[in-house]
N, C-alpha and C positions, 0 to 999 in steps of 0.2 A: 403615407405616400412616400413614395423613393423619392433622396437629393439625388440630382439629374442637373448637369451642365448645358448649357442653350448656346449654341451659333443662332446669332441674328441675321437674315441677309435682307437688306433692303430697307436702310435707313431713311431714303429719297421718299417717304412714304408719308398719310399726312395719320398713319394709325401704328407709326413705329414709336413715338413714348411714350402713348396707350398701353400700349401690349407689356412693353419695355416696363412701366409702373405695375401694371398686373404682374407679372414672374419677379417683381420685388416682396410680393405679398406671399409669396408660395416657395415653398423646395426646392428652387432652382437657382442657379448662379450662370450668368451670361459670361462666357471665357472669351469670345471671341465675338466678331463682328463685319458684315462683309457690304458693302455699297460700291456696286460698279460703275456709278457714275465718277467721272476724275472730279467733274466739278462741285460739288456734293460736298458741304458742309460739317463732317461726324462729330463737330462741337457744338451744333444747333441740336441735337437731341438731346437734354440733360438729363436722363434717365440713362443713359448709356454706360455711365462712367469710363474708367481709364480700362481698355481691354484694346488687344489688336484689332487693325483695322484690316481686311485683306479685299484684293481685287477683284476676285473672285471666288466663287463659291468651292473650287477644288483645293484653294491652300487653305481656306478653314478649315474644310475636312480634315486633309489631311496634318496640318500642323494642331489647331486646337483638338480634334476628337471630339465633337461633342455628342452628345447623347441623342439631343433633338434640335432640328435646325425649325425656326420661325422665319417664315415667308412672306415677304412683301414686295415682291417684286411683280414687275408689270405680269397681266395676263398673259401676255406673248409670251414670256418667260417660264412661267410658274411647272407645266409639265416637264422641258428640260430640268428645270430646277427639283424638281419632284427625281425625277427617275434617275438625279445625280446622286443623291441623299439615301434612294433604296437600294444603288450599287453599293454606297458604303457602309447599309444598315443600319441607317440613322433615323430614327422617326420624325415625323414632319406634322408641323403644323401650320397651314396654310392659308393667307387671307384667301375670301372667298371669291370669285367663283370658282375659281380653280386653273382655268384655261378661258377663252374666249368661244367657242363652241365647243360643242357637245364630243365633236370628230378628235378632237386635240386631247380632251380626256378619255375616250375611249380606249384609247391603245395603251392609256395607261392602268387600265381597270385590273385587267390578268395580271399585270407586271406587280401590281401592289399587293395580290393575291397571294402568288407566291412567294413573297418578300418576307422574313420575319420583324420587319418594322413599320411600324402602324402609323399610318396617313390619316389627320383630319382636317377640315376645313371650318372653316369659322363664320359661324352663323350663329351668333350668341343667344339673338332674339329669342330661341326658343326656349333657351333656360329662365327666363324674364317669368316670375312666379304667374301675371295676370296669365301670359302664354300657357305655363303650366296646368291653370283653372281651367282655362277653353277646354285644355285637351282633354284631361280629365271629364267634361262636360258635356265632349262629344262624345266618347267612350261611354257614359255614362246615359247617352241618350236624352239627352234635355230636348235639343235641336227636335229630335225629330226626320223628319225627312228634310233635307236638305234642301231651298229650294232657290237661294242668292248669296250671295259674299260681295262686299264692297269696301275695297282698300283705299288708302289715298296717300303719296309721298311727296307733299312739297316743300320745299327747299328757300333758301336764300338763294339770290340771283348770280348769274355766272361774274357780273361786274366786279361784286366780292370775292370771288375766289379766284387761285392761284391757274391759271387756264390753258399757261404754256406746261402744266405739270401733266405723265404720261397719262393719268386716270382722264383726260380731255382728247386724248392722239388715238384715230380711230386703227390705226397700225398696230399701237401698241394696247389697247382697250375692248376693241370692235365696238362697243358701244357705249352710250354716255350716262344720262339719270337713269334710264334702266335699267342699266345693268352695274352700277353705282348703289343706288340706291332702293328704285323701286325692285329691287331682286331678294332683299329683304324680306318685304312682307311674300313675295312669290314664294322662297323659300318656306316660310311660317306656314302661308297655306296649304303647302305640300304635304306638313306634320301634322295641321290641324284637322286639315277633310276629311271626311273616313273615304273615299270616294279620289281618282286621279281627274287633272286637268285634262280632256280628251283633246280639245281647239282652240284657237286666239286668233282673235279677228285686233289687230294692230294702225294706229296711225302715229308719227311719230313725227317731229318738225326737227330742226335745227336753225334756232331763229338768232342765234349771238353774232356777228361778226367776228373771222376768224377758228371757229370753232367748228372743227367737222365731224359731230357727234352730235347727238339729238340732246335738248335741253331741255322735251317736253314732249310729252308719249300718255299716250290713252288706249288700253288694254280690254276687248271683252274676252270672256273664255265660257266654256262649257265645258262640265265634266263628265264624266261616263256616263251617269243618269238622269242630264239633262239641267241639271241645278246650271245658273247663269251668274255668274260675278264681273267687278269688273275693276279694275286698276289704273287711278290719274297720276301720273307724277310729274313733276316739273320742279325748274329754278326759276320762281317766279318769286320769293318775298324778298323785304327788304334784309340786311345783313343779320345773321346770327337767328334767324326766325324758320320755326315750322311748322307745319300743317299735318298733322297726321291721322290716319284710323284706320280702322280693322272692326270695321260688323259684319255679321251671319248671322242669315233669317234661316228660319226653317215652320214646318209646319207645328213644331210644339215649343217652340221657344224663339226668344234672338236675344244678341250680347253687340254691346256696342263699347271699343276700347279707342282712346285717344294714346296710342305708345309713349309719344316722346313730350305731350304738350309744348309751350310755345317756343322754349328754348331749350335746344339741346343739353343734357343732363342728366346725371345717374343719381340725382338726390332729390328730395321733395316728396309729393306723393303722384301716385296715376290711382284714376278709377274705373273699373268696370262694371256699366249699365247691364241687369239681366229683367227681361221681360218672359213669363210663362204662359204659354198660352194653352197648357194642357190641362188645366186644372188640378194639379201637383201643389203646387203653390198657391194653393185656393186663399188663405188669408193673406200672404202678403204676395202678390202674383210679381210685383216689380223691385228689385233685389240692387243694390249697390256693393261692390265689393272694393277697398281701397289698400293700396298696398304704399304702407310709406317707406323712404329709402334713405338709408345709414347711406352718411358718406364714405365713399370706401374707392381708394385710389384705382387706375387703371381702365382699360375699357371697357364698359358695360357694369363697371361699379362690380356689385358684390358678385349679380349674376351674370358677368362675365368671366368674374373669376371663378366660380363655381363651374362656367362652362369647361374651362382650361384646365378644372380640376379632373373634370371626367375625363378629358383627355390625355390626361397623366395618367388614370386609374387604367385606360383602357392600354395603355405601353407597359403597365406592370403586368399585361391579363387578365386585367378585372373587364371582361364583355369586349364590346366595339366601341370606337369613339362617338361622341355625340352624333356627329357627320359624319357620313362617310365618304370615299369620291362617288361609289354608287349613286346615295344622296346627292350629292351634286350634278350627275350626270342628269340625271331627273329634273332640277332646275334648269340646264343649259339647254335642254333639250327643249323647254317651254319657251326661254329666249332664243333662240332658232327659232321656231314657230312664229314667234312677235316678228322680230326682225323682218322672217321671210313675209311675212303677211304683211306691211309696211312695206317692204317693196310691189309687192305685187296686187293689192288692194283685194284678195282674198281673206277667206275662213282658209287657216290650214290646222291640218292632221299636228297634233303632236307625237313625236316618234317613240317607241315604245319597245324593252326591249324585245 
């Protein structure tokens, strides 16, 4: 893997010494550094170390040079910030989602196309080995025919967390645990289906004081051949605490995965339940898979760094990045669909290209 020099932009973020810790582990060296907030602290991120700080993201460019700029800056932002980096041929890697709808990344799609520098978006989950097994398992046909999915994201309560910061400001976000958090597993199931998400039938609250973004959202969908799943997520536990999962029935199997267990963490172990219902598995029909995890700095531990690795490989030419904005425009376009059905108390269309 090529050393490659990193502009960071957007330290105001709560996954900038994450990432910051990950490219400590890897081939890169962070020269420079950009937080457009005045007020904004750049000696609270101690992963950072001592490198310029600039106000914005055109004198990093152009004073540092660096290879690839890391993005963390609000939704609202992130497309300018995108099509500044592929004026000056800089590849980009970008917290997810990319934009705030589907319309904001669009007009960036062609623009990246022709660009000789390569845009990813981060969505690590999918590197996450259990994730790998699914996919593997749907490829491989265990499932069967498809015929439910049932996720669930919940969180530690808004009370604990930081609420005046932008990922809460519906201006600067458009939206709040969905598109936060429950976007996640949306994503994941985008890789895993064989099959796309065709409709989302949405309800969504905004029940905190202060906050004008929803803190709790309940998602059905249907996919093109009628399979039904469905998506809870909310900030309902107490501090530091999670709720999570990710099962898929089908008619010759199902797999039931807790991602994150009770507290957030890339060490310990996760297990994945499989049940056969094809008679494949005649002797032992119901399977446990466990995957335990090396401490390994940064975010998403070893396979997040593994994600960021592919993402390097795919700036040297080795294939397409993990994500692509394509990929995400595919996600944004299912949140549009939430949102819009949330207002309007319909089933809608997800739009397609």
């Amino acid at each position: 893997m090529t050393d490659r020099t990193v502009g960071y932009v957007g330290l105001d973020h709560h996954h900038a010494d994450p990432y910051l810790r990950t490219l400590g582990e890897l081939p890169a060296r962070v020269t420079g550094a950009c937080e457009p907030n005045p007020a904004f602290d750049p000696s609270s991120v101690p992963s950072l170390g001592d490198v310029p700080i600039y106000d914005d993201l055109e004198s990093l460019l152009a004073t540092s040079t660096p290879d690839v700029v890391f993005l963390t800056v609000p939704n609202r932002d992130t497309p300018a910030a995108i099509e500044r980096a592929l004026d000056a041929g800089v590849d980009v890697y970008t917290e997810k989602p990319a934009a705030r709808t589907a319309a904001e990344l669009e007009t960036l799609i062609e623009r990246a196309e022709e660009s000789n520098a390569t845009v990813g978006v981060s969505y690590p989950w999918q590197s996450h080995p259990i994730a790998r097994e699914l996919a593997s398992l749907v490829e491989d046909g265990f499932f069967g025919e498809l015929r439910a999915f049932d996720v669930r994201f919940i969180a530690s309560q808004l009370a604990y967390r930081e609420t005046s910061h932008f990922v809460f400001d519906e201006a600067a976000s458009r939206g709040g645990i969905l598109q936060w958090l429950g976007i996640h597993w949306i994503q994941l199931l985008t890789r895993l289906l064989a099959e796309p998400i065709s409709r989302v039938n949405a309800s969504m609250v905004a029940g905190t004081d202060g906050v004008d973004v929803e803190d709790g959202a309940t998602l059905q969908f249907e996919t093109s051949t009628g399979a039904l799943g469905t998506l809870q997520c909310g900030y309902y536990l107490s501090e530091a605490l999670y709720d999570t999962k990710l099962d898929i029935y089908g008619t010759a199997g199902r797999s039931s995965w807790d991602p994150m267990g009770r507290e957030f963490g890339f060490d310990g172990t996760t297990t994945l339940e499989l049940d056969d219902a094809s008679g494949e598995w005649a002797s032992t029909p119901h399977r446990t898979i466990t995957h335990e995890y090396d401490p390994t700095p940064g975010y998403g531990g070893a396979w997040g760094r593994e994600f960021v690795e592919s993402f390097f490989d795919a700036c040297d030419g080795d294939g397409d990045p993990p994500v692509t904005l394509a990929d995400a425009l595919v996600v944004l376009r299912i949140l549009d669909a939430a949102y819009e059905s949330a207002e309007t108390g319909r089933w809608v269309d997800v739009e397609t290209a």
